[in-house]
MILUM-680069 format. One record per residue: chain; x, y, z of N, C-alpha, C, O, CB in turn. Coordinates in steps of 0.001 Angstrom, whole numbers, plus 500000, padded with zeros to 6 digits. Glycine has a CB too. Layout:
# MILUM-680069
+---+--------+--------+--------+--------+--------+--------+--------+--------+--------+--------+--------+--------+--------+--------+--------+
: c :    n_u :    n_v :    n_w :   ca_u :   ca_v :   ca_w :    c_u :    c_v :    c_w :    o_u :    o_v :    o_w :   cb_u :   cb_v :   cb_w :
+---+--------+--------+--------+--------+--------+--------+--------+--------+--------+--------+--------+--------+--------+--------+--------+
: A :      X :      Y :      Z :      X :      Y :      Z :      X :      Y :      Z :      X :      Y :      Z :      X :      Y :      Z :
...
+---+--------+--------+--------+--------+--------+--------+--------+--------+--------+--------+--------+--------+--------+--------+--------+
***
This chain:
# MILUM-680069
+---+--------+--------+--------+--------+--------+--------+--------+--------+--------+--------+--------+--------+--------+--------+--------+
: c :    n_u :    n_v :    n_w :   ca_u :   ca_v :   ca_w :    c_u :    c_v :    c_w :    o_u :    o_v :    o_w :   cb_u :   cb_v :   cb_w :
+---+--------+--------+--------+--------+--------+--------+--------+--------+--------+--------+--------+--------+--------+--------+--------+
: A : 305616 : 517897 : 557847 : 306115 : 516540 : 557961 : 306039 : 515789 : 556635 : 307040 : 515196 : 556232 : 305340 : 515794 : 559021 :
: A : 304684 : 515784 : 555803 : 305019 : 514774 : 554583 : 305941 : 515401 : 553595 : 306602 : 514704 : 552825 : 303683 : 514325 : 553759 :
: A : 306005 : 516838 : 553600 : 307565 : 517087 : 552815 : 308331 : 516008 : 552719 : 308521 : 515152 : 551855 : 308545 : 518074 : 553514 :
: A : 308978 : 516364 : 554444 : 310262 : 515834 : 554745 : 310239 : 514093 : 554575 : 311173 : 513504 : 554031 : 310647 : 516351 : 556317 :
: A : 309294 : 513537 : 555007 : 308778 : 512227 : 554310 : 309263 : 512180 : 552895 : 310264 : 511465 : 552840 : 307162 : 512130 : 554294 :
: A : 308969 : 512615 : 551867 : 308945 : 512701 : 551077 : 310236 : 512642 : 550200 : 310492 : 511957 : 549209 : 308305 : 513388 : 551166 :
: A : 310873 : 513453 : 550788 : 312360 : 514464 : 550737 : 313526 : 513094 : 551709 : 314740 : 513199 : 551531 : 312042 : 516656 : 552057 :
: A : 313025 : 512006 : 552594 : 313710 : 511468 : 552951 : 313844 : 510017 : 552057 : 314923 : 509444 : 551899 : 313444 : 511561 : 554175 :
: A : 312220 : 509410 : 551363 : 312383 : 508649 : 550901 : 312769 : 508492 : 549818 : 312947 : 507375 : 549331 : 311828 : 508303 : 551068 :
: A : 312993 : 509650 : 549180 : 313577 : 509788 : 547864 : 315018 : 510131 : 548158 : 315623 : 510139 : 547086 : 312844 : 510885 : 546957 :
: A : 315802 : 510412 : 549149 : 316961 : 510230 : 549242 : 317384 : 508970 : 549685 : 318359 : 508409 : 549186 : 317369 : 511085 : 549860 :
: A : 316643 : 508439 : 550686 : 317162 : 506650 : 550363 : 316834 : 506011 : 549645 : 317705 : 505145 : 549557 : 317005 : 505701 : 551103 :
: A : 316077 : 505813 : 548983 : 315445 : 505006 : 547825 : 315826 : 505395 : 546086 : 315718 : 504595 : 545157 : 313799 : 505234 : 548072 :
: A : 316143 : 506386 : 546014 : 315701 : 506942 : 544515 : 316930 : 506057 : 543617 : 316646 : 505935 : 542426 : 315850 : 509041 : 544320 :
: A : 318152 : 505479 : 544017 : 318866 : 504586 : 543765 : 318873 : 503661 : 542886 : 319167 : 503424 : 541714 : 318946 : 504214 : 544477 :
: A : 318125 : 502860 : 544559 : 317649 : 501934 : 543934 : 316723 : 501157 : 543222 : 316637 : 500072 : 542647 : 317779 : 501689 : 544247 :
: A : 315926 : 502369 : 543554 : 314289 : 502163 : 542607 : 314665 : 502373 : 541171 : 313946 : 501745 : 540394 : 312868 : 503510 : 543002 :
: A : 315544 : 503047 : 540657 : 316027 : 503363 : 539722 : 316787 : 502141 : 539016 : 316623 : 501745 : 537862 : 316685 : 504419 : 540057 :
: A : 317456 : 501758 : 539764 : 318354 : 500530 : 539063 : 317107 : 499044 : 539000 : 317152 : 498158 : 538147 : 320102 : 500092 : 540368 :
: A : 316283 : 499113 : 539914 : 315528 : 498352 : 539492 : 314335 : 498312 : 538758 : 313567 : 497350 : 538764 : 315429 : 497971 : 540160 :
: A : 314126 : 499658 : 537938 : 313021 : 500001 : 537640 : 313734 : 501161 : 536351 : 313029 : 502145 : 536126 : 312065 : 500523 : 539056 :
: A : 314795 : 501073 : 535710 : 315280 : 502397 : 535190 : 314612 : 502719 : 534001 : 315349 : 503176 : 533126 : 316735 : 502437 : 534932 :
: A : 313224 : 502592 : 533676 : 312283 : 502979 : 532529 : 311631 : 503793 : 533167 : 311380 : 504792 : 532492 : 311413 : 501972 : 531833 :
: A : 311006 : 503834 : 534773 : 310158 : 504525 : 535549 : 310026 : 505967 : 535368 : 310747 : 506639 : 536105 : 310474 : 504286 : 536747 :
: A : 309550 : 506362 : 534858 : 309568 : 507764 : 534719 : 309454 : 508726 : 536471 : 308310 : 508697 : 536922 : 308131 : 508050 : 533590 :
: A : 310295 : 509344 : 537196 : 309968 : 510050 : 538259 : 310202 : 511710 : 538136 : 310912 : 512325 : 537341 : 310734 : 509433 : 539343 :
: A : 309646 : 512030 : 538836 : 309066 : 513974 : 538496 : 309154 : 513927 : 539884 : 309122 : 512822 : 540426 : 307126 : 514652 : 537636 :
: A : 309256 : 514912 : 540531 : 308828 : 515666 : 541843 : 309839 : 516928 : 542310 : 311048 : 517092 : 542468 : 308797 : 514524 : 543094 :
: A : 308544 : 517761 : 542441 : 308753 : 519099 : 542499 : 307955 : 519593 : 543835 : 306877 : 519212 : 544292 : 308278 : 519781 : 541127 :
: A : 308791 : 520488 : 544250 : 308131 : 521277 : 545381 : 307063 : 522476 : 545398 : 306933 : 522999 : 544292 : 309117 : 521774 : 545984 :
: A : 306398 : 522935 : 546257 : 305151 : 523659 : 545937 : 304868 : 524336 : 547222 : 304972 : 523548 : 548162 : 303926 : 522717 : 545433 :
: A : 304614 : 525281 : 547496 : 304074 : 525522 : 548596 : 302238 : 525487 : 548588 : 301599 : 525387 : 547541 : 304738 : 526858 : 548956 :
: A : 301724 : 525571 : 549695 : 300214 : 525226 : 550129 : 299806 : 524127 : 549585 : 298585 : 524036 : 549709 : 299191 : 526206 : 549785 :
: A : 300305 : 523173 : 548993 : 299365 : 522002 : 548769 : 299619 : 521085 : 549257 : 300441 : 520974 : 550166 : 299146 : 521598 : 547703 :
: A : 298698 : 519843 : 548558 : 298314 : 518688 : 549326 : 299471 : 517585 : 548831 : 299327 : 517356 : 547630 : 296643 : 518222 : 549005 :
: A : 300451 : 516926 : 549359 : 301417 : 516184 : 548877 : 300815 : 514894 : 548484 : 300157 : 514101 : 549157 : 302482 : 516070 : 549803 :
: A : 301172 : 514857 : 547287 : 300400 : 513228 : 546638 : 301362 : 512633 : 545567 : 302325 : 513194 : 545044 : 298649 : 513470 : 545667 :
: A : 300984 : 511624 : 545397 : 301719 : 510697 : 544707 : 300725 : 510257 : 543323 : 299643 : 509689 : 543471 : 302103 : 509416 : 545789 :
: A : 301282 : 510616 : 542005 : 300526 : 510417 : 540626 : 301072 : 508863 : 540116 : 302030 : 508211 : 540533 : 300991 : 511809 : 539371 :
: A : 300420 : 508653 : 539417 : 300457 : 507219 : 538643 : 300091 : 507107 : 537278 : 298918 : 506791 : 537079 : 299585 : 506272 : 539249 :
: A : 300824 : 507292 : 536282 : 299778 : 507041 : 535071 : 299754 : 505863 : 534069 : 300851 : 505777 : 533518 : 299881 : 508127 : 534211 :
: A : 298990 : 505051 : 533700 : 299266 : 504125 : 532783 : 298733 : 504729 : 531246 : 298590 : 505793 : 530645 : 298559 : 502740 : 533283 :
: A : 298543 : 503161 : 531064 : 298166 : 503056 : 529553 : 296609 : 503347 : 529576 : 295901 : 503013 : 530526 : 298539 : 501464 : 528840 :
: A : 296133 : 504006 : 528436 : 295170 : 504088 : 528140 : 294566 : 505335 : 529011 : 293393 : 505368 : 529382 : 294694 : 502869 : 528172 :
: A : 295484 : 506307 : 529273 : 295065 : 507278 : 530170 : 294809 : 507227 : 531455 : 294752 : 508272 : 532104 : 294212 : 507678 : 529827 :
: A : 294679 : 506413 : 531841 : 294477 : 505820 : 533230 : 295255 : 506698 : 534124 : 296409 : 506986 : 533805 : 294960 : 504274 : 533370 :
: A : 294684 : 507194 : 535320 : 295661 : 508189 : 536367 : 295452 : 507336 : 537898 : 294545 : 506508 : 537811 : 294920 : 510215 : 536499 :
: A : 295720 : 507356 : 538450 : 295930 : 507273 : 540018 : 296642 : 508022 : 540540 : 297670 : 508365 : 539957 : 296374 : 506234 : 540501 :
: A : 296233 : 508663 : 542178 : 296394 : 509632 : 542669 : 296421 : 509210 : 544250 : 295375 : 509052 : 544881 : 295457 : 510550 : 542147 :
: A : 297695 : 509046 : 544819 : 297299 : 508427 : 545967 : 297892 : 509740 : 547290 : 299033 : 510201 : 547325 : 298109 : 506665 : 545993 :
: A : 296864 : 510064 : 548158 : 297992 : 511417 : 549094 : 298788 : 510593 : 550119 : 298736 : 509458 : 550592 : 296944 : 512869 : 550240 :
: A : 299729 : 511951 : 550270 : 300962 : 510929 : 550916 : 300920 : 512320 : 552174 : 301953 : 512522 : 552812 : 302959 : 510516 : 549629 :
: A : 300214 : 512821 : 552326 : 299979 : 513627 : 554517 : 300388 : 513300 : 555152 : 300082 : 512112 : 555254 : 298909 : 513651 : 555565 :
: A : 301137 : 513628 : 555942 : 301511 : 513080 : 556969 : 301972 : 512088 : 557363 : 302227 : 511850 : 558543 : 301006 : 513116 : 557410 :
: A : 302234 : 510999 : 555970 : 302785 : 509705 : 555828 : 304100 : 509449 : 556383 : 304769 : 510441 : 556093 : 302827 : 509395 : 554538 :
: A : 304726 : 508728 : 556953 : 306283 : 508056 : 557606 : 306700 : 507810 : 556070 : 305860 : 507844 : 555171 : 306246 : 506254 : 558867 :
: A : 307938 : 507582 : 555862 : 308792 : 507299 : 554653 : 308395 : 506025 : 554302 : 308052 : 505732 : 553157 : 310331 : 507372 : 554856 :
: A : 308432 : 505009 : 555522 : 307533 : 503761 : 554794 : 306117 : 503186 : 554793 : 305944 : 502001 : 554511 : 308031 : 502764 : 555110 :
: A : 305383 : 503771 : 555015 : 304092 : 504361 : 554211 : 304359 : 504740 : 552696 : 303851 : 504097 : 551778 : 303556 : 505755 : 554950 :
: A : 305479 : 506202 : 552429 : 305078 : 506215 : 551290 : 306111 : 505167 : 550033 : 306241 : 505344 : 548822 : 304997 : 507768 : 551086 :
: A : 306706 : 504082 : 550941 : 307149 : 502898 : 549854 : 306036 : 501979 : 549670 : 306026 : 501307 : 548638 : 308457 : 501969 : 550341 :
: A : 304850 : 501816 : 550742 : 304016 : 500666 : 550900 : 303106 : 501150 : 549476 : 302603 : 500327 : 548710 : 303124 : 500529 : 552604 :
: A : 303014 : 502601 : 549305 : 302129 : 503354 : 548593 : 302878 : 503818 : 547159 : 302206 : 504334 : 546265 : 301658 : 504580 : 549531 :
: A : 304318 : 503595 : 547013 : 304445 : 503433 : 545576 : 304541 : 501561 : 545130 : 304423 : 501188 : 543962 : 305992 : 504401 : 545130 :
: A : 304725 : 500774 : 546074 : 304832 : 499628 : 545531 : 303130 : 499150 : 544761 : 302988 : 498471 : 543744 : 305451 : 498648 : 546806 :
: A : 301919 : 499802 : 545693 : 300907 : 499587 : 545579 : 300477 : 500447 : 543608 : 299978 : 499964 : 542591 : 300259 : 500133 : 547141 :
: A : 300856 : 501426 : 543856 : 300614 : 502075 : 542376 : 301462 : 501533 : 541841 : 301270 : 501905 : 540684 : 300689 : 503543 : 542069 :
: A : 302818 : 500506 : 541802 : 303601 : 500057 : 540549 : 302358 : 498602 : 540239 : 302251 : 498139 : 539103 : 305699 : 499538 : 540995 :
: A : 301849 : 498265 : 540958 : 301159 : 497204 : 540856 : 300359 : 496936 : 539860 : 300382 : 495930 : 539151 : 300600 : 497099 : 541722 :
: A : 299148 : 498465 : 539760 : 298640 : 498534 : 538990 : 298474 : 498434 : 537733 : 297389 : 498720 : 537229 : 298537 : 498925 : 539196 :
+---+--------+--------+--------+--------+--------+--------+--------+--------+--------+--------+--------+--------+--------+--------+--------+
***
């Protein structure tokens, strides 16, 4: 399930996150056996790492708006 989560919110969203955000750097790649998560990196090395399991598609918007925050 958080695949397809995953795989859905980036087909509705990737748009427009893009046009409103078009410096954002986005990556995502598929993998088998692991744990689906969401990376964050700023300045000064700084990482955040938030998992996205079993998450609904908007869960994982509530959870990139929360890491753009940072």
């Amino acid at each position: 399930m958080a695949l397809n989560s995953i795989r859905e919110f980036y087909t509705k969203n990737y748009t427009t996150i893009k046009q409103v955000n078009p410096n954002l750097p986005i990556l995502i790649w598929e993998a088998s056996s692991i744990k689906v998560c969401m990376f964050a990196h700023y300045e000064k090395r700084v990482e955040k790492k938030a998992m996205l399991n079993n998450l609904p598609p908007k869960n994982v918007k509530k959870i990139l708006k929360e890491l753009m925050k940072s």
